[in-house]
N, C-alpha and C positions, 0 to 999 in steps of 0.2 A: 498785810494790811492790819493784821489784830494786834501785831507788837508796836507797828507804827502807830495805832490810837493809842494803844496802852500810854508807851513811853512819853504820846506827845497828844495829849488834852486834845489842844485847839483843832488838831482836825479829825477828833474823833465823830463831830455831828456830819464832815463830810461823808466820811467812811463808811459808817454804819447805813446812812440811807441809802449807800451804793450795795452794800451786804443786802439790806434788807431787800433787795428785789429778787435773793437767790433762797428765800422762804419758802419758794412758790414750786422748789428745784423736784424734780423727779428721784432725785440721789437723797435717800434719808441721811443719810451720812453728814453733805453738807449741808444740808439745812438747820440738821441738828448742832452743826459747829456754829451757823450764824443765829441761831435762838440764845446759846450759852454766851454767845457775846456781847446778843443783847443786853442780856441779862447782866455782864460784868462790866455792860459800860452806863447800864442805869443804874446802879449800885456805885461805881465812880464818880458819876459825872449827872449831880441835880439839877443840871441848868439846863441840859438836854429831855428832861422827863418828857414834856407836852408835846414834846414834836416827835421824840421816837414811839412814845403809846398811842400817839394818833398816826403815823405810820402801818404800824404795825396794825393795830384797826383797821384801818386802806385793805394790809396783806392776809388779814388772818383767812378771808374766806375761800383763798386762795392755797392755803398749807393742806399737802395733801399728805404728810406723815404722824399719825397717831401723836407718838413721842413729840413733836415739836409742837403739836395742836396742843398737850397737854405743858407744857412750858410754856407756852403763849397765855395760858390762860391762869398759868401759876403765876405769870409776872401779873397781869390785868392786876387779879386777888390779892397782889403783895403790895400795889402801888395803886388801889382803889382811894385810898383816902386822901392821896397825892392830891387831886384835883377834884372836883365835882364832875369833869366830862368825862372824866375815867370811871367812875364810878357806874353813870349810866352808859357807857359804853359797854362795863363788866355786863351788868344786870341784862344788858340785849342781849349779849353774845351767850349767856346763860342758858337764857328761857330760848331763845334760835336753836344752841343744841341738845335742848331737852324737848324738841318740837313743840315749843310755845310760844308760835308768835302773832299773836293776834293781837298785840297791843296792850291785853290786860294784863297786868302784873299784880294783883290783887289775890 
């Protein structure tokens, strides 16, 4: 599936939301091949940004391998100023796992 987004764009936004449900997977292994994919198919393909970081938002609290929680959260950081909802999405997911969530961000 990862050479066939590569090679071929258009059905890279199918592909990836069908990866992205295997974030959640028990195997660090393959989670961590579907985070790095994330990661090189938002880096290819700008017109996918809002639907895969809001996806992946949906999965993160779901990723139960160290290693892919901290790539999930290296993309957020790298693709905050993308949008405005990625931004506050970053800033939640932040203060969530630095046990701060009470709303104030002050």
């Amino acid at each position: 599936m990862h050479h066939c987004a590569v090679k071929f764009p258009d059905v890279a936004g199918t592909v990836i939301h069908l990866l992205m449900d295997f974030l959640s997977n028990s195997s660090a292994a393959s989670a961590l091949d579907v985070i790095v994919f994330v990661r090189e198919i938002l880096e290819t393909n700008p017109k996918l940004h809002d639907t895969v970081l809001e996806r992946l938002f949906d999965n993160f609290s779901q990723i139960q391998s160290l290693r892919v929680c901290s790539c999930a959260l290296w993309i957020f950081g790298e693709y905050v100023c993308v949008c405005v909802c990625v931004c506050v999405v970053y800033m939640c997911l932040v203060y969530v796992c630095f046990g701060r969530d009470d709303g104030v961000w002050v």
